[in-house]
N, C-alpha and C positions, 0 to 999 in steps of 0.2 A: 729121636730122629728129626722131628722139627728143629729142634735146638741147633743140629749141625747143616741144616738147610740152609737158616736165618744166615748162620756164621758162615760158611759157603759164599751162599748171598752179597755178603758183606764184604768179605775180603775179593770177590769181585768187582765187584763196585769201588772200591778202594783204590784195587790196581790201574783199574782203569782211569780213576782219576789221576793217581801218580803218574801213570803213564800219558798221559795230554799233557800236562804243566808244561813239559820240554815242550810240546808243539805248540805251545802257545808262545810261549816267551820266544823260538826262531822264526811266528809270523813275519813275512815279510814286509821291509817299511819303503818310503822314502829316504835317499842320502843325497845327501849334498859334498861330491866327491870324497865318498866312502862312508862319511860321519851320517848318523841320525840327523834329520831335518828336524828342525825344533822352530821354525819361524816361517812365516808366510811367503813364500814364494811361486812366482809364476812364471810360466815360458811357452813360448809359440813355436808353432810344427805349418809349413806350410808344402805342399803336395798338390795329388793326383786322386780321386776316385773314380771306379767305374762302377757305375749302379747299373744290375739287370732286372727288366720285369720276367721275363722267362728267358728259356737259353736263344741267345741271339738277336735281341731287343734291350735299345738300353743305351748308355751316354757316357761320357768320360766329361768329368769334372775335374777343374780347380776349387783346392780348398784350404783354410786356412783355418789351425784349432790353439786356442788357448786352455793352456791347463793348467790349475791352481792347486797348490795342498799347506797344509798348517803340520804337516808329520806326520807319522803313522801309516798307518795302511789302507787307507783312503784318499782320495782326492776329488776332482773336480775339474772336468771341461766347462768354462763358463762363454765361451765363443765358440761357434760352428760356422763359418761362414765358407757359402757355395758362392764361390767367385764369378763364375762363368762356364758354361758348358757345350764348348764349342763342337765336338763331335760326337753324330750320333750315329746307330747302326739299329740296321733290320727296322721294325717298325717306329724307329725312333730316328731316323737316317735325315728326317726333313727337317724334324721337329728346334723350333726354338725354346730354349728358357725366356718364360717370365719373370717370375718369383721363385726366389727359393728361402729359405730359411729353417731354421732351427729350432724347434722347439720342446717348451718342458725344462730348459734350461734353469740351471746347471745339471749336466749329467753325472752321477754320480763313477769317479772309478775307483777300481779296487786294483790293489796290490797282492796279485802273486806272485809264489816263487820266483818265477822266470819272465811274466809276463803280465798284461793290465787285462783289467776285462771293464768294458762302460754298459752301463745300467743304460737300459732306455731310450737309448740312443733315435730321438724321434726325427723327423725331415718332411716338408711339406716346398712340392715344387708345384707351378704351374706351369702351363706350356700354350704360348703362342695358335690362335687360330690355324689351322693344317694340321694340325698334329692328332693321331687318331688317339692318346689323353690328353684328356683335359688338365688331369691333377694328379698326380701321388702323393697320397698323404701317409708316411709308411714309421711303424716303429720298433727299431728290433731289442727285445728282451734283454739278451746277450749279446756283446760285439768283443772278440777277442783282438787285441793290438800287442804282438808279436814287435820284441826289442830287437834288433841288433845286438847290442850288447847291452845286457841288463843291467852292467855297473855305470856303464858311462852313455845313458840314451842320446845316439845323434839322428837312428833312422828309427820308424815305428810302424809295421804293416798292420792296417787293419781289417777284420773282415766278420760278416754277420749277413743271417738271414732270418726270414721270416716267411710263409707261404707267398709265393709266387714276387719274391724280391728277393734281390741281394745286394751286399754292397764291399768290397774291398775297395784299397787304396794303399799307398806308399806316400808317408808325411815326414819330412825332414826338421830337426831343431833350428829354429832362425837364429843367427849371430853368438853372443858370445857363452849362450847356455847350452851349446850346441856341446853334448858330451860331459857338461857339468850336473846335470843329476843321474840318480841310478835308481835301484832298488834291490832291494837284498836283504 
């Protein structure tokens, strides 16, 4: 009775790895119109974010991301830069930016099927004397960035929270990579 447990055992065990192989070899990668990326490349998304502290408080930003990868299903935002963030609303209505910046850099992303996800994604703003913060120093776990189109990335939405924060935005490819990478 052991003997056909063990074997049982086994040939579960078995199937199941025969059965991931396939999922592993269709992880999704980087392409470089359609082909695997085999070589270092990098390309810039500049845009829009609106960060909330709770509903109806909170700022619309200019922003600007660089993202790098060497192939595979990996990459890398090594720039985040908060341009300017001229409008604000609800407790944030007066408020100016100081400082903003980006940190913990590079953040790491991943490649899914359809879409990226970034690691980490850390942000530290200050704000101008009047404004009732001082600071946000804020980092979200998970930030999911929704493609357009996953073969040819020209638009990328992103969006992530964290207790009592959030942040989406809409980031465009600048000039002539604009459409030239995918993932698949």
């Amino acid at each position: 009775m052991k003997t056909n447990r063990r074997l049982l055992l086994a040939g579960v065990v078995a199937a199941i790895v025969v059965l991931s192989i396939p999922a592993l070899a269709l992880a999704a990668v980087w392409k470089d119109k359609g082909t695997n990326v085999s070589k270092f490349v990098e390309f810039a998304a500049i845009g829009g974010e609106l960060f909330e502290t709770t509903t109806g408080n909170g700022m619309s930003c200019e922003v600007r991301a660089v993202f790098t990868t060497e192939g595979g299903s990996t990459g890398k935002v090594t720039k985040f830069e908060i341009k300017k963030c001229p409008t604000g609303f609800g407790s944030f209505a007066k408020c100016e930016l100081n400082t903003a910046e980006a940190k913990g850099l590079p953040w790491t992303v991943h490649v899914n099927a359809t879409d990226l996800t970034i690691t980490n994604m850390r942000t530290k703003r200050t704000f101008k004397a009047g404004c009732a913060t001082g600071e946000l120093d804020k980092t979200i776990t998970s930030t999911t960035v929704t493609l357009e189109s996953s073969t040819a990335i020209n638009e990328m939405n992103f969006s992530g929270e964290t207790a009592g924060y959030k942040t989406n935005g809409t980031i465009t490819v600048e000039g002539a990579n604009n459409g030239t990478y995918g993932i698949g």
